[in-house]
C-alpha positions, 0 to 999 in steps of 0.5 A: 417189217410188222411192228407191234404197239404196246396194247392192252388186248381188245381195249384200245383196239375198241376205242380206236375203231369207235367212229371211224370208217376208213380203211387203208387205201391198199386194203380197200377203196376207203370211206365212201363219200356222196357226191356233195361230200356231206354224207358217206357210207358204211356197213352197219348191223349187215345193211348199207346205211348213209349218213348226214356227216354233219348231224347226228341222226338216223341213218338211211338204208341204202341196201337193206338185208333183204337186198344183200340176200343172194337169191336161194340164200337166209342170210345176207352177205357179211360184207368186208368192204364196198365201192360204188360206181362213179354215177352210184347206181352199183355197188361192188361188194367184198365178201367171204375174204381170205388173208394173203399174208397180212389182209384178207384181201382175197375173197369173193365179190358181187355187184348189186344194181340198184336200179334193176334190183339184182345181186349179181356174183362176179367171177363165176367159174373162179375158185371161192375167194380167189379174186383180188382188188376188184375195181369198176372201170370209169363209166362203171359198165366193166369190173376188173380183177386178179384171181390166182395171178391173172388179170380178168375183166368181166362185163356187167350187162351180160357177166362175159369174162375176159382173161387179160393174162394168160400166164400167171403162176404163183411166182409170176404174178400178175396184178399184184405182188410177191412177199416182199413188195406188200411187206416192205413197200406196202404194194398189194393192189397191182393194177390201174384203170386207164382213164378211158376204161380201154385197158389196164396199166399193171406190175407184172413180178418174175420171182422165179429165182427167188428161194423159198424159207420152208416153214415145217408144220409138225402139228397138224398131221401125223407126218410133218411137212413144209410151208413154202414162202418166197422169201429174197433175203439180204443180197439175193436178188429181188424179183424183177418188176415191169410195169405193162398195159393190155387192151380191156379186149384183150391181146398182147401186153405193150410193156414200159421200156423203164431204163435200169436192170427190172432186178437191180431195181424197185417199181413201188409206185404207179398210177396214169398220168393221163390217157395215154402216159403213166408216172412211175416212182422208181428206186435203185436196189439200194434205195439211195436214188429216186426217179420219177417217170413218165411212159408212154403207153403207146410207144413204151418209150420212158422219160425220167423227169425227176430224181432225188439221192441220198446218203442214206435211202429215200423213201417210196411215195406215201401211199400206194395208191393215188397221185397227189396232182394239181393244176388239171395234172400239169404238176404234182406234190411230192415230199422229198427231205432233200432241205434236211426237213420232209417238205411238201414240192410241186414238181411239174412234167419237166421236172420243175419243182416249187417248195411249198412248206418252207420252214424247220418242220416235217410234214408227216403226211399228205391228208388231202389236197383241195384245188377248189379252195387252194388249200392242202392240208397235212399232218405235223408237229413242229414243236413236240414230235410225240403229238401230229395235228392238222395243218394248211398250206396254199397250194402256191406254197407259203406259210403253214397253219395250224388247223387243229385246236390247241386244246386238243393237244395229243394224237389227231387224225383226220378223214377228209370228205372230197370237198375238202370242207368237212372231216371225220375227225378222232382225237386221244391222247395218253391221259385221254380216251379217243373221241371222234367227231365231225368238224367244219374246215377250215374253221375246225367247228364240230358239227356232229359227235364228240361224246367221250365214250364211257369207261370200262368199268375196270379199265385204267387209263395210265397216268403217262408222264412224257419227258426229255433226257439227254445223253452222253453224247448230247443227243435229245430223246423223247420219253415216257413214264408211269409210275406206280400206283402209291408211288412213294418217292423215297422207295425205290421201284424195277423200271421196265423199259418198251422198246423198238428202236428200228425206223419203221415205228415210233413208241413214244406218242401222245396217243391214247394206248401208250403207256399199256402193255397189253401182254402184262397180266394185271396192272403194271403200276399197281403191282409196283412197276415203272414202265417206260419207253424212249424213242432213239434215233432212226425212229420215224418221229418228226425231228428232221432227217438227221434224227431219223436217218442216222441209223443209217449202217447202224442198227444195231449200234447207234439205236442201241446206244441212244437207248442205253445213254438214255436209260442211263439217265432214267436211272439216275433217279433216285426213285429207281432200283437199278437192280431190277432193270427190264427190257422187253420188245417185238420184231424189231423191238426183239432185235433191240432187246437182245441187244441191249442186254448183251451190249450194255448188261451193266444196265439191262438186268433181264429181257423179253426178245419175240420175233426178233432178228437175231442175225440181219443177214436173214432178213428180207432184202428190201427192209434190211438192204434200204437201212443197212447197205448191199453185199458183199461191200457192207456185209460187215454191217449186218455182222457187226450190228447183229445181236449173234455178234454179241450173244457170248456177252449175255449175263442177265436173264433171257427169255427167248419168245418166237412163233415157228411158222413166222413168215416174216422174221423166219424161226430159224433167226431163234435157233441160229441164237440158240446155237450161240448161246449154247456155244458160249455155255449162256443159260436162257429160256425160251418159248417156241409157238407152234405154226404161229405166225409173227403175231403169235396169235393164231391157236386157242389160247395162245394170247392168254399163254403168251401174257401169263408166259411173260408176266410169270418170267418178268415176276420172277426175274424182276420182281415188282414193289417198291423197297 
């Protein structure tokens, strides 16, 4: 489920890019390090430079504009993201990218050989900006691709082109995936180079069952018509999933004999395992177990090795892309919450497994893992689950520490060079803009970068203030709060609370961006608002799996009363006029506010909804299924949990907000509340966005309508200023 941060437009994006030069590894092949680990790679004004990590300095053209110049053209090519092959002397070139519903993975791609000088267009004879996650085999003599659900490779020293599938369509897909799998599993790139570059491992998606939403685009020709959208909704079947491996000559698939129903099943992850064996992360359909497989590429023969339950669900593998191995690849690291905390195991091919993180924390993610120096390193936050730093463990497992300055207390993140002794390192915080810089590990001694960036010149960095409240029921939330400008203790001021609420997304975090709310036209404090945010159960926030996973068959109901418990609190204050109480949120964030207002309208007075789910029955399978169970045993659930249930209990004022060419949370989640609403004679506004999508972005203008809509509603409804 896309979440969306409270933002002001254009600002935080700005400063939060500034320095850095990684990109998600399904989007793109990440930051390009030299071979020494000490220099890496980037697009800087439509040239290729290196730099020296270490030192501040000029930069080295590595490909010049000239040289990105096809032959016949004036300008070279704008490129989206690049590789290089593993001895350097090509480079593989993403240009003219198209979206495929969230990333412009889609496009064209060149290689340029630097060492007989010639840019060179993969895939000719392919539809413009048709090919997808082109890779270079081991030895760099092959790229491989997928263009329009078929997998292709192409020989460099003389461009012939191999088809490798023949049967691809737009729902039998081939070397990527369908809607729900990039959505809900962050699945995109579909296939593997073997080690040997002599054939492909790839995911092959059979969504020839699965029903289309038909989005009706009513403005852009005289006579409406539909856009159609793959979309298994919550107790249709998922697309069924296999995983095969074909000759790089081409010839037939030999497809991995996986035990289970290929529908009644997930295959989110997939890498080689060696020349001649895969490792397969498989899920049931309710998400609740997890096994670990190893293929045979040769046989299709398939042995599970490992599995893990859970009362709730368990987790697809962090990033989808890689494995995390050890020990020349006789074992593995795998996180698992298995102790009540998210620990870090290694697990070897029998399925024996170590703990390597022991202790009452949770480790949030895997950074890099260093055999050389007997080290990983990965991000958590013992102690405040609003901050994540740097930490290290011996791979033998033991005592972790902490890597990250103390005075650098807030949001850090880390890019790690593949020696594991330099990082590109960016630090902010909610008082403080972000500053990136290049540190020594482990010692954490800068040696490049650090200036703060400048202010701009309007710009006000809120003064965020971080709390704790606990509720009636005795749980502990973590909050945040600005106060008005001239705030005066003895006025009473409207207090607008941000919220999400659902387990994709934290909104209570020490980094710089929080406390801003990038649709409010003007300045939230200076016109005399309270803004605040509280962070319920079930959010990914690191405070143990209990914290997190009791939303289990409960969104809707436990999220809902953490946040009104806990407002309750808030209110308590004496400085806040509980006349004038807001709530406002996006997609999940939407879902909660309507909830809010309907369950708990002695509390909410007036809220925003966009995107939301109104009724969790129309949501896709994969994300509401993982939190909420299956049908037709927990049907009562969805039901239940679902703000539909509850639209004849609205009192306070409502704006309903949502796109109607949203691919994601459909628009007939708004009309199916607009009919109850209706039904129940409960007046509301609302504002439909014409074929824009769950961003509500698309359209001149629509940024600046969608601000002055909110603000005007919230104005209006909850007035500003202290009384």
């Amino acid at each position: 489920m896309i979440q969306h941060t409270v933002r002001q437009a254009g600002v935080v994006a700005a400063f939060l890019l500034a320095g850095t030069s990684a990109a998600w590894a399904q989007v793109g092949p990440g930051t390009q390090w030299t071979k020494d680990g000490y220099g890496y790679l980037r697009v800087e004004k439509d040239e290729i430079v290196q730099l020296d990590a270490r030192k501040t300095g000029q930069p080295t053209t590595i490909l010049s504009k000239q040289q990105l110049t096809p032959q016949g053209a004036t300008e070279p090519l704008k490129v989206r993201r690049f590789s290089l092959s593993d001895d350097g002397k090509l480079v593989l070139l993403n240009t003219n990218t198209k979206k495929v519903w969230r990333y412009d993975t889609r496009g064209d791609y060149w290689v340029y050989n630097r060492n007989s000088k010639q840019l060179s267009q993969l895939g000719k004879g392919r539809p413009e900006s048709s090919l997808m996650f082109a890779k270079f085999s081991p030895d760099g003599s092959k790229v491989a691709y997928v263009s329009e659900h078929n997998l292709y490779v192409e020989n460099l020293a003389d461009h012939a082109i191999t088809q490798l599938t023949q049967d691809g369509t737009d729902r039998l897909i081939n070397g990527t995936f369908d809607w729900v799998y990039e959505e809900e599993l962050d699945c995109r790139d579909g296939f593997r180079w073997a080690p040997n570059g002599q054939s492909l491992a790839y995911w092959q998606l059979d969504a020839t069952k699965t029903r289309n939403y038909l989005m009706l685009n009513t403005t852009e020709q005289l006579y409406p018509y539909t856009v159609p959208v793959e979309y298994p909704v919550v107790g249709q079947d998922p697309s069924r999933a296999r995983i095969g491996v074909v000759a790089v000559a081409g010839g037939a698939t030999k497809w991995m004999d996986i035990p289970g129903d290929a529908v009644q099943h997930y295959l989110p992850r997939m890498e080689w395992a060696g020349p001649s064996e895969l490792i397969v992360q498989q899920l049931n359909r309710r998400q609740n177990e997890s096994n670990i497989i190893l293929a045979n590429t040769t046989t299709g023969a398939a042995k599970p090795i490992y599995s893990e339950t859970d009362k709730a669900w368990v987790d697809a593998k962090d990033g989808a892309v890689g494995w995390n191995w050890i020990d020349h690849e006789k074992s593995f690291v795998w996180a698992s919450e298995k102790d009540g905390w998210r620990h870090l195991y290694a697990i070897d091919r029998t399925g024996k497994e170590k703990l390597l993180t022991p202790g009452n924390y949770d480790v949030i993610s895997v950074e890099t893992i260093s055999e050389p120096t007997g080290t990983i390193y990965f991000m958590a936050s013992p102690a405040n689950a609003t901050q994540t730093y740097l930490y290290k463990v011996a791979l033998k497992g033991g005592k972790a520490e902490r890597v990250t300055p103390a005075a650098q207390a807030g949001s850090n993140s880390y890019d790690i060079s593949p020696n594991g002794k330099i990082a590109l390192h960016t630090y902010s915080s909610a008082a403080s803009l972000p500053v990136a810089d290049v540190v020594s590990l482990p010692a954490h001694q800068r040696l490049s970068g650090g200036e703060t960036p400048p202010t701009p010149a309007g710009f006000k960095v809120p003064k965020t203030e971080f709390f704790q409240v606990k509720t009636a029921d005795g749980v502990t939330l973590d909050g945040w709060m600005v106060k008005p400008t001239n705030f005066d203790p003895k006025k009473k001021y409207p207090i607008v609370f941000y919220v999400y609420g659902e387990p994709a997304s934290q909104t209570v975090t020490d980094r710089f961006g929080t406390g801003l709310n990038r649709l409010y036209q003007g300045n939230m404090a200076d016109d005399g608002y309270i803004y605040a945010s509280l962070e319920n159960r079930g959010a990914p926030a690191p405070r143990g799996r209990e914290f997190r996973k009791a939303i289990y068959h409960n969104i809707g109901s436990l999220n809902i009363r953490d946040q009104a418990l806990g407002a309750q609190e808030v209110l308590k204050n004496s400085y806040v006029d509980t006349s004038r109480v807001a709530v406002w949120g996006w997609s999940g964030g939407g879902s909660s506010t309507l909830s809010l207002l309907m369950q708990y309208p002695k509390i909410y007075k007036t809220g925003i909804s966009i995107a939301a789910v109104d009724n969790q029955l129309n949501y896709d399978n994969i994300y509401q299924e993982r939190y909420m169970g299956l049908l037709p045993e927990d049907k009562h659930y969805f039901v239940d949990n679902s703000p539909l249930a509850h639209a004849k209990d609205l009192r306070g004022n409502l704006l309903l907000i949502h796109g109607t060419g949203d691919d994601n949370v459909h628009y007939n989640n708004a009309e199916q509340m607009i009919n109850e609403l209706i039904k129940n004679n409960k007046t509301f506004q609302l504002m439909s966005y014409p074929n824009r999508s769950h961003s509500i972005s698309e359209g001149e203008g629509t940024g600046r309508h969608l601000g002055s809509t909110y603000t005007k509603f919230l104005k209006e409804n909850c007035p500003p200023g202290g009384r």
